[in-house]
Residue, then its C-alpha position, 0 to 999 in steps of 0.5 A: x500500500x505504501x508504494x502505491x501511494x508513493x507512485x500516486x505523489x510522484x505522479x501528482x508532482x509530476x501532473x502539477x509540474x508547471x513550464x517556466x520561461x521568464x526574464x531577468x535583469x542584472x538591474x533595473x536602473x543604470x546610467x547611459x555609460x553602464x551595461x544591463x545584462x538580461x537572462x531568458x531561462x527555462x525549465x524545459x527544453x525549447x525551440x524556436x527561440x524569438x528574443x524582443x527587438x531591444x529598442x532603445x538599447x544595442x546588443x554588444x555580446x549574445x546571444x550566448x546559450x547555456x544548459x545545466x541538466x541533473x539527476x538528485x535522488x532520482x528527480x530530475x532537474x533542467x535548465x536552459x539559458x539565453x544571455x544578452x548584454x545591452x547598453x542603452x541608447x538613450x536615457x529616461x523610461x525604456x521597455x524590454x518587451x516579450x520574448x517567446x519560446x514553443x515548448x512541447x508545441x506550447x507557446x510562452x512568453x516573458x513579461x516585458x521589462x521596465x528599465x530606467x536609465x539615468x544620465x552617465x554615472x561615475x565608474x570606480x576603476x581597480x587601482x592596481x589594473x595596470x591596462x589602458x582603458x578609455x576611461x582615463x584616455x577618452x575625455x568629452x569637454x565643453x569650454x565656456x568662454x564666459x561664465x557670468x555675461x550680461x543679458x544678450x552679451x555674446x558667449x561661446x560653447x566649443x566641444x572638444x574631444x581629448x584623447x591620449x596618444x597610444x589609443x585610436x578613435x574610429x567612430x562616434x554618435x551622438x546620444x544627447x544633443x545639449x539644448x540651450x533653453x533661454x539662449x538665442x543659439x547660432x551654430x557654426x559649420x566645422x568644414x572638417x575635422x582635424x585632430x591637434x595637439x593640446x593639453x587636459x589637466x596638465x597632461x598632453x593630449x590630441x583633440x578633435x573639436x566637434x562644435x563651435x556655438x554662439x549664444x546670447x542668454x535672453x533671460x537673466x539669472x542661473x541658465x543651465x546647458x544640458x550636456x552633449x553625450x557621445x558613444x565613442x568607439x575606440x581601439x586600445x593596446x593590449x597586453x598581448x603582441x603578435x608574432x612580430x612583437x606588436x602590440x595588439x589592439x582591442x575594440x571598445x566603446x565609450x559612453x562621454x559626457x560634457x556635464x551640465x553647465x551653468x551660466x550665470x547671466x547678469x541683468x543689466x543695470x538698472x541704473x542710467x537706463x534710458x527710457x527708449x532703450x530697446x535691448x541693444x547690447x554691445x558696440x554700434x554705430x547709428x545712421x540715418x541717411x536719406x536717398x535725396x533731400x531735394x525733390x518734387x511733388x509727387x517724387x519718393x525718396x528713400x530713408x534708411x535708418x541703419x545699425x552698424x556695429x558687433x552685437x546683439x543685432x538680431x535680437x532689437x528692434x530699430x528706432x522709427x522716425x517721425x515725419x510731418x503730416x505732410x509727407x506720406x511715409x511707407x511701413x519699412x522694407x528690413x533688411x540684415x547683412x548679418x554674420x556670425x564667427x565665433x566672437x558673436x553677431x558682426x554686420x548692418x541692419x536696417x530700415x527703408x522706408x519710401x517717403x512721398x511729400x504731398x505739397x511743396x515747402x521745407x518739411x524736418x524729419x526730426x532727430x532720431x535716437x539710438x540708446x544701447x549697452x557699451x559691453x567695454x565700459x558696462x554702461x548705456x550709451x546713446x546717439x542722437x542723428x542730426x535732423x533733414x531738411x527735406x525741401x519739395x521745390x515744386x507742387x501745390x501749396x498747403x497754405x492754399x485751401x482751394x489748392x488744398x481741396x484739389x491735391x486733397x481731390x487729386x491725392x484721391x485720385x492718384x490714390x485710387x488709381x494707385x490700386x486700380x491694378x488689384x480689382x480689374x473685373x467684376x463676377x457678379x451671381x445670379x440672385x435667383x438660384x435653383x433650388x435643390x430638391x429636384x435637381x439632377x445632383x439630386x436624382x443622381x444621389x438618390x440612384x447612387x447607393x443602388x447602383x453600388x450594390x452589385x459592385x459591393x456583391x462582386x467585391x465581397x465574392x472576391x474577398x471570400x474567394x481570396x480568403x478560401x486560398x489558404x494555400x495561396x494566401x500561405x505563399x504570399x505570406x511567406x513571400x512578404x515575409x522573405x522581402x521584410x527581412x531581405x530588407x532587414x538583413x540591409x538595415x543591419x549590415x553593420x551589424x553582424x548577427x542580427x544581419x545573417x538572422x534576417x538574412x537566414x530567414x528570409x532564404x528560408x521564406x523564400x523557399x516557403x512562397x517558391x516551392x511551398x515547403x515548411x521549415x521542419x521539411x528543409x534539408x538540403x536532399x530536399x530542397x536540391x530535389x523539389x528546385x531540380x524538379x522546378x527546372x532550377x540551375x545545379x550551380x545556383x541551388x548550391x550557392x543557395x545551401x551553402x549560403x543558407x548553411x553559412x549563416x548560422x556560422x557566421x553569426x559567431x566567427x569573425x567577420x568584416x563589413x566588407x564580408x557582410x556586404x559580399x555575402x548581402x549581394x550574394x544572397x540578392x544576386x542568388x534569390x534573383x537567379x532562383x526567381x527566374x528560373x524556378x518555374 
């Protein structure tokens, strides 16, 4: 009786033995610079393993597979474990999503992930590793010129990237651009670039300078420049050397960060500050020069009102002169001639306005004034221009009412026809109209959703007809299948094993939409035989196996981009041939 019970609680154990597959993280909040590991285990064995597309992160070693089985007092016990190391591409709130697995022809799959990634954090280093790392040769700085301006007084941000002479850069990308919030900005274009020599922290150094920018803080205060951050890819020396004593390099990469930097902006002072000051800061000249001063009834003339000088020039507004009622003076034409190198704002702007004298007589345009903020000795400083004389020699008199009446009566007319040329034509509509009820339109849309119904018959006996094809629906399927990852094999060619990933699979649906074959049925025997029999070239259906064959290897052996590249054509050139000539 007792060994019956004894079976009867192993059978139990056995029956309410559950399938486990889930996912587990190293950590779940890491800075930018760190790496996240992340294990997908089972307690049974699986096929078809389908990990998630990682967004927002990039895989730099995995998969890596591992499987631990034994047998303890006659209970057995099975592990199996998919292994990833990921470092994030970006910082704030990112989702590691389900993967999948077919267990015993039962799919499961794992909880998706939440992991928060936080800006580059601090890594100890082992004092007694005595090995080159990028940490202590790779070096992201941001140099402020000015670190307490005035409000719209010119600064500059220059990046600079140092490293030491015995490591090599290859690559980098940029992960956070830095944003100047209450900053007027003005990037300047780096032609090309050139690595120099330098010194950081007292030490030699070359340097590449990555970004020249001009700000001009509109707000005063605490002003902070969030961070640029980079992803460099570096190579460094080894311990080891080849045969001919060399030292051998390793690849690696480094995440850097400028920091934060904070500027504090001062307002200008309060004291002295005119009335009419307009936000001008820095050193400029003011003009006001008219085209003539002599003219006619009924002629123009132009007035520009002009700031020459280095400053702030975009950033105000110019001063408007005022006129007798006499001369009829046109909003302004604005125009800049404006540069920006690397010391901040340098050219002209100005004002035209056309003015146009309605009578004859001596009319002054008043003197202008101009106030800004002198940058060199920190205090206002104001121009004034001195007043025209516009003279109109000939034309009716202003004093004269009956004269006045007819340039009154003429300035209409002139007026009018000024802008005869807008409104030539004249379309007029038809105050009696037809009403709809019983029109054709009217009739038409009645009749429409009759005449819909046979084209919505025919169409939907076509949808079912199409849906009936299971099989043809199948080859379809598979041939988008193989597009989809033709084309994802392309997107990852610098990439070396999600490439021949997308690239096996999209072989394999190519097999599936040409000759109608499932995945457990391929074996080379097979497939030689059903592409022979579908008229397909001997030469060509090896290239396909022992491309297909080849993926799986090349996921794990070295290999180059140019490779990559070549195996990429192959495939295409392959896949072409098979199209053509599989009937």
């Amino acid at each position: 009786m007792k060994r019956y019970l004894i079976l009867l609680f192993l059978s139990f154990q056995a029956i309410i033995a559950q399938v486990q597959f889930e996912a587990k993280v190293s950590k779940q909040t890491l800075g930018l610079n760190e790496r996240l590991r992340i294990d997908f285990t089972m307690n049974d064995d699986g096929d078809n393993f389908i990990p998630p597309n990682f967004e927002g992160f990039k895989i730099v070693a995995g998969p890596s597979q591992q499987v631990s089985q034994s047998w303890i007092n006659g209970k057995s016990s099975f592990n199996k474990t998919y292994s990833y190391f990921l470092l994030p591409m970006q910082k704030g709130a990112l989702v590691i999503r389900q993967a999948s697995i077919d267990i015993r022809g039962q799919i499961y799959k794992t909880s998706p992930i939440r992991i928060t990634v936080t800006a580059a954090v601090e890594q100890p280093r082992d004092p007694n590793d005595t090995q080159v790392t990028a940490d202590q040769s790779l070096h992201l700085v941001a140099e402020i010129s000015k670190t307490n301006p005035y409000l719209n007084e010119p600064i500059t941000v220059v990046y600079k990237i140092y490293f030491s002479y015995n490591i090599g850069i290859t690559n980098w990308r940029e992960l956070d651009k830095p944003k100047y919030n209450d900053f007027w900005s003005q990037n300047i274009d780096i032609k090309q670039l050139v690595a120099e020599e330098g010194k950081y922290n007292g030490e030699k150094y070359r340097f590449v300078t990555l970004r020249k920018t001009v700000l001009y803080p509109q707000k005063s205060g605490k002003l902070v420049i969030e961070p640029l951050s980079l992803d460099v890819d570096v190579q460094l020396p080894s311990n080891r050397r080849n045969i001919f004593g060399q030292v051998l390099l390793v690849e690696d990469h480094k995440r850097v960060s400028a920091g934060a930097k904070t500027i504090n902006v001062k307002a200008l002072p309060e004291a002295g500050k005119p009335a009419d000051f307009s936000g001008a800061v820095g050193q400029f000249t003011f003009k006001v020069t008219p085209s003539k001063t002599n003219l006619k009834s009924g002629e123009s003339l132009d007035l520009e009102v002009s700031v020459i000088g280095t400053g702030n020039l975009k950033l105000f507004s110019l001063p408007k002169p005022i006129v007798p009622t006499a001369l009829e003076m046109y909003d302004p034409v604005h125009n800049e001639q404006v540069s920006t190198p690397l010391s901040g704002m340098t050219g002209k702007i100005s004002d035209k306005y056309a003015i146009i004298p309605q009578y004859k007589g001596k009319y002054p345009i008043k003197p202008m004034v101009f106030t800004y903020f002198d940058l060199g000795s920190s205090s206002y400083k104001t121009i004034t221009s001195p007043e025209i004389m516009v003279n109109v020699l000939e034309g009716p008199n202003a004093s004269d009412n009956s004269v006045a009446t007819t340039s009154e009566t003429k300035k209409s007319v002139l007026s009018s026809a000024q802008f005869k040329f807008i409104k030539l034509k004249t379309e007029l509509t038809s105050i009696k109209q037809s009403d709809f009820y019983g029109s054709t339109l009217f009739y038409f849309l009645s009749v429409l959703p009759f005449l819909c119904i046979p084209v919505i018959v025919l169409f939907k006996k076509k949808k079912e007809a199409i849906d009936g094809d299971v099989a043809g629906n199948k080859i379809k399927l598979s041939n988008k299948l193989a597009k989809k990852y033709l084309s994802e094999a392309q997107k990852e060619i610098g990439n070396k094993e999600p490439f021949y990933i997308a690239l096996e699979k999209a072989m394999h649906n190519f097999l599936k939409a040409k000759i109608n074959i499932e995945t457990s049925e391929m074996s080379k025997e097979k497939i030689s035989e059903i592409l022979l029999e579908r008229k397909a070239n001997p030469d060509a259906i090896t290239s396909f196996i022992n491309l297909t064959e080849n993926c799986e290897f090349a996921r794990y052996a070295p290999s180059s981009i140019a490779a990559i590249q070549q195996d990429y054509d192959k495939a295409v050139a392959i896949i072409s041939e098979l199209e053509k000539q599989i009937v």
